[in-house]
VEXDREN-2710 file (C-alpha; in Angstrom, 1 decimal):
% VEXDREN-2710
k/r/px/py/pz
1/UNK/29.2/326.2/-188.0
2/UNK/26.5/324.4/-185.7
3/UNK/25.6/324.2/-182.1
4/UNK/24.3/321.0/-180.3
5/UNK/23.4/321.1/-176.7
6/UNK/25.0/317.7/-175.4
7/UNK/23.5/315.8/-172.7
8/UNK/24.5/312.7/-171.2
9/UNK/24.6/310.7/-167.8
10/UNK/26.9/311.8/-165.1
11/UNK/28.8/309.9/-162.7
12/UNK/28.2/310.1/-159.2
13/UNK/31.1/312.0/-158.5
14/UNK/30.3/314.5/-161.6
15/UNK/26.1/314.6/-160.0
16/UNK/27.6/315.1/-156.7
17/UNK/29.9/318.1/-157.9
18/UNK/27.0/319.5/-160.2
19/UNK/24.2/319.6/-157.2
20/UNK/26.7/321.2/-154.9
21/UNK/28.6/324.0/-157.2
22/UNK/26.6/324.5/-160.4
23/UNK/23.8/326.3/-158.6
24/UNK/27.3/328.9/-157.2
25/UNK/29.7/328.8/-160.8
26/UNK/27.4/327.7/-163.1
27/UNK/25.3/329.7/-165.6
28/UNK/23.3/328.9/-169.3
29/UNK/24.5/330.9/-172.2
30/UNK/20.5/330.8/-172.7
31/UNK/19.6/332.4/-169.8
32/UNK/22.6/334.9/-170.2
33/UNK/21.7/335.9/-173.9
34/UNK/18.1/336.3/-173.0
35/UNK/18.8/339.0/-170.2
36/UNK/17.2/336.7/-167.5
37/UNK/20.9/336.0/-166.1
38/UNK/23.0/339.2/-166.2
39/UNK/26.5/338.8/-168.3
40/UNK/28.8/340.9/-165.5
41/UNK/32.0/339.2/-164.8
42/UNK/32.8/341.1/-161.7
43/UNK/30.2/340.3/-159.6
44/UNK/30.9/336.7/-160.6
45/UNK/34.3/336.9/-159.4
46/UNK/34.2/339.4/-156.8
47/UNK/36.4/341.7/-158.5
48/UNK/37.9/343.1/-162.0
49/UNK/40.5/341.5/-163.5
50/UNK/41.7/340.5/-166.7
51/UNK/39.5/338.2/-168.4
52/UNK/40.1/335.1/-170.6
53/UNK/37.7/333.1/-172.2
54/UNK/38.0/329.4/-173.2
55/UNK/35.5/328.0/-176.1
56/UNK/34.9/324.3/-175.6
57/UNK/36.6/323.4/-172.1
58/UNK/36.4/319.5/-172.9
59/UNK/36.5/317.7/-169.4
60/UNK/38.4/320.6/-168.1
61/UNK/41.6/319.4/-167.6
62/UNK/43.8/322.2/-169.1
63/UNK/41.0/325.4/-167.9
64/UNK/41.7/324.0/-164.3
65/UNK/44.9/324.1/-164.7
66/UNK/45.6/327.5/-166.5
67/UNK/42.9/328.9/-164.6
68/UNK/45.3/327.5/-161.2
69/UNK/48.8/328.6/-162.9
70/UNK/47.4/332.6/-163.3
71/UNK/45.3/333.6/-160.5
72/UNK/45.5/337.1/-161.1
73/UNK/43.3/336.3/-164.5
74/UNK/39.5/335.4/-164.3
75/UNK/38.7/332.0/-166.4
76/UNK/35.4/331.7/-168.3
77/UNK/34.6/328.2/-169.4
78/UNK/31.9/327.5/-172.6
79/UNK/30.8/324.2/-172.4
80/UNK/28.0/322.3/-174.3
81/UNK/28.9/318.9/-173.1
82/UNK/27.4/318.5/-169.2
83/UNK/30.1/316.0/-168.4
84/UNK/32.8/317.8/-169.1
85/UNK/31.5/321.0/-167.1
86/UNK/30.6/318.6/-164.3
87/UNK/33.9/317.4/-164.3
88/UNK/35.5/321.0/-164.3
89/UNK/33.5/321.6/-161.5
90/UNK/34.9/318.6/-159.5
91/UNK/38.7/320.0/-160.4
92/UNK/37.4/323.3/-159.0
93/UNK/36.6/321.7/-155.9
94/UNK/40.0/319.8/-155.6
95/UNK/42.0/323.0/-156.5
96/UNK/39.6/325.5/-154.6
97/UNK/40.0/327.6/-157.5
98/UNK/38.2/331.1/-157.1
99/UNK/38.5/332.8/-160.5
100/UNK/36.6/330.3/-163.1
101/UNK/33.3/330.5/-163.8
102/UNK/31.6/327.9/-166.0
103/UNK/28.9/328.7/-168.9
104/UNK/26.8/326.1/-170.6
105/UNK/26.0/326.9/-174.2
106/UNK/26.7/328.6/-177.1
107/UNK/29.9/330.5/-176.9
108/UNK/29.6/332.4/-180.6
109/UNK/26.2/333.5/-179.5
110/UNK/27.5/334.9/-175.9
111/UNK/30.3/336.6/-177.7
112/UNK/28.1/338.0/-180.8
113/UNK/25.4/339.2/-177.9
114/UNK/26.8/339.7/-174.6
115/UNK/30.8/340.2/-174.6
116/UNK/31.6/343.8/-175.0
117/UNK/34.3/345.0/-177.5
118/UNK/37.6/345.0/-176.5
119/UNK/37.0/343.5/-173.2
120/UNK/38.9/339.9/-173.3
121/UNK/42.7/339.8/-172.4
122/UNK/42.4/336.4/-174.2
123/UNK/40.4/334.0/-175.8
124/UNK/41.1/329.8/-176.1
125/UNK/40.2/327.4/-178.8
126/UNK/42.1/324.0/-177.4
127/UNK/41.0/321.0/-179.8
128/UNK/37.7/322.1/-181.3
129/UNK/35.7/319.4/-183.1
130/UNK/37.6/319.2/-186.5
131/UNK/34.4/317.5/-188.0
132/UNK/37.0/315.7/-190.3
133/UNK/34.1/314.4/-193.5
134/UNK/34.6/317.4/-196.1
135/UNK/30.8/317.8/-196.5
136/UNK/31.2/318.5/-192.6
137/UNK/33.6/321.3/-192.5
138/UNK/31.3/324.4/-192.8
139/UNK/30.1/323.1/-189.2
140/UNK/34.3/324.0/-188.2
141/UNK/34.2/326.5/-185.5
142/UNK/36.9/328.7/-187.0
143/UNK/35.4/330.0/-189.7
144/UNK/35.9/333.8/-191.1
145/UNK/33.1/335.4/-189.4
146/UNK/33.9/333.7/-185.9
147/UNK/37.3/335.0/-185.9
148/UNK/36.1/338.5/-187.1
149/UNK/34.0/338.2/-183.7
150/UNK/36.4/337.2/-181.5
151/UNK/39.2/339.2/-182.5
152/UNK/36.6/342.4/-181.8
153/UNK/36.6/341.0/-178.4
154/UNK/39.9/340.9/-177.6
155/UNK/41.5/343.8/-176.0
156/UNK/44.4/345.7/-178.2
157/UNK/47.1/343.1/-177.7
158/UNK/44.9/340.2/-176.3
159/UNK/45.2/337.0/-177.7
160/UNK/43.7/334.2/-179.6
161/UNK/44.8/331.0/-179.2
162/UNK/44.1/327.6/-181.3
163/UNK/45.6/324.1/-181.0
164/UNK/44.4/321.4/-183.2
165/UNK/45.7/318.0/-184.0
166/UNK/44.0/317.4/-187.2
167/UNK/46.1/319.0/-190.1
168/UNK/44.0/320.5/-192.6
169/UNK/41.6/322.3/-189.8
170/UNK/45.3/323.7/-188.3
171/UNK/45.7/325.2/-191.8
172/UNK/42.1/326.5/-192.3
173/UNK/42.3/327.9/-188.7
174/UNK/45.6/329.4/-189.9
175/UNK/44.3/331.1/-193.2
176/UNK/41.0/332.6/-191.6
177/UNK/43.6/334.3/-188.6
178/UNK/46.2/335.3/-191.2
179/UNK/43.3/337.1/-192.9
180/UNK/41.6/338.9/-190.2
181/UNK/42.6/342.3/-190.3
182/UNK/42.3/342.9/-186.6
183/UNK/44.5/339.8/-185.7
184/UNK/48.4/339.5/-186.1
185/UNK/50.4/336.5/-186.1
186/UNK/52.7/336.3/-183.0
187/UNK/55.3/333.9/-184.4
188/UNK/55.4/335.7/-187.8
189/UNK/59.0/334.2/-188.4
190/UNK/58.3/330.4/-187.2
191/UNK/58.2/327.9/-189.6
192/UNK/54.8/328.3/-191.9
193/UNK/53.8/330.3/-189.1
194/UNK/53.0/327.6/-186.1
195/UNK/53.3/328.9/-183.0
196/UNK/56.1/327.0/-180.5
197/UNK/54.5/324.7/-178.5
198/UNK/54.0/327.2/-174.6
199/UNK/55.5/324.8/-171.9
200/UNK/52.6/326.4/-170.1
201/UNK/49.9/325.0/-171.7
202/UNK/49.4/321.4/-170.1
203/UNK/49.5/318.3/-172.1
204/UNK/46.0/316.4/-171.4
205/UNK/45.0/312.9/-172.3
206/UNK/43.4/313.8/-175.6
207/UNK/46.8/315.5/-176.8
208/UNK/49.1/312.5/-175.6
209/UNK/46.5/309.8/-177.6
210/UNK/46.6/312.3/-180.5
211/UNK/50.5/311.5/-180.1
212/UNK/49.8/308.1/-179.6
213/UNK/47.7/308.1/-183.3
214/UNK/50.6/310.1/-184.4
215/UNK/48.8/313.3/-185.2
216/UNK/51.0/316.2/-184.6
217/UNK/49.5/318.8/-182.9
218/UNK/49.9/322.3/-184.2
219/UNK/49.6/326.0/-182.3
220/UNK/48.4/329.0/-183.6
221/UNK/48.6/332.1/-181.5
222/UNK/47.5/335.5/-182.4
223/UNK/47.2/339.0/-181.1
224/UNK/44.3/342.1/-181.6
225/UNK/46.6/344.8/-183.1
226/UNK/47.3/347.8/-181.2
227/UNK/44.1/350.6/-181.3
228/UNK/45.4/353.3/-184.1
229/UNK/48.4/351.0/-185.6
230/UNK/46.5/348.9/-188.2
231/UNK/50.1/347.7/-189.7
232/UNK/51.7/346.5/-186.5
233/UNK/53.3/343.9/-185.7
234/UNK/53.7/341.1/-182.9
235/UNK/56.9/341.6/-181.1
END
């Protein structure tokens, strides 16, 4: 699995948005891992609340609006693509959202370094890069040892969710969750698994042109198990 910091030009819209609320929401995963920036989620927000973490926030448009459909949950948005974090910012503004916070960087390396235990109510992987050549695949996101770490992360009974419109990457992410002994499956009796499509998670450009291509989109949701109960099940 590999990291690239993306850079790119913003608009002047995105600029605008980035000068004024990057400096106030805004915070490296470089700075955060290297102690310069401290990782302490209340003080971001103001408060303590449950907290959910979103891996790859694209341009945003979904993390605005789950982040606007459960204000009583804190958002944290890992981002490497400026743009897209940019843009998030500018949906922040239009919303006036007050519980998402936006991190540029690595998210693996935040979780492996900085993310306590047991401290996530729930972490999102919408979409992730499916690097689709087979000599690519090792660079996949969901691999074994990122799902061991995030599923350490997760509170008992958070969650971990994955969508992915590329077919073979919805069955590795599949296999790695299904053999993570800290996760359960929370549609253990749906067909192969797949998790219902939640009306509640919005439907964004890329998933209607994956449509479009006619690339079904598959969901994967998954729960830590209870603390003490290492044969539970999802309910």
């Amino acid at each position: 699995m590999s990291f690239v910091h993306h850079r790119a030009r913003l608009t002047e819209g995105q600029q605008r948005a980035w000068d004024r609320s990057w400096p106030v929401l805004g915070r490296d995963v470089a700075d955060v891992v290297a102690g310069t920036v401290a990782y302490d989620p209340p003080a971001w927000f103001g408060r303590t609340a449950p907290l959910v973490l979103e891996i790859g926030s694209g341009m945003g448009e979904s993390t605005a609006a789950l982040a606007a459909a459960a204000p009583e949950h804190d958002h944290l948005a890992v981002e490497v693509f400026e743009p897209g974090l940019a843009q998030l910012l500018m949906r922040v503004g239009e919303l006036g959202l007050t519980n998402l916070a936006l991190l540029r960087g690595d998210a693996v390396e935040l979780l492996r370094t900085r993310v306590p235990d047991g401290s996530l109510a729930a972490v999102r992987i919408f979409f992730p890069d499916p690097w689709p050549k087979r000599r690519h695949r090792k660079r996949r996101l969901v691999q074994p040892e990122v799902a061991a770490l995030v599923a350490s992360r997760l509170a008992p009974g958070g969650t971990l969710h994955l969508a992915t419109d590329w077919a073979d990457y919805a069955t590795q992410m599949r296999t790695v969750c299904e053999e993570e002994h800290l996760l359960v499956n929370a549609a253990p009796d749906a067909p192969e698994g797949w998790y219902p499509r939640p009306e509640w998670r919005p439907v964004t450009k890329f998933e209607q042109r994956a449509h479009l291509e006619g690339r079904v989109v598959r969901d994967l949701l998954y729960r830590r198990r209870s603390a003490g109960h290492p044969g539970d099940h999802a309910s």
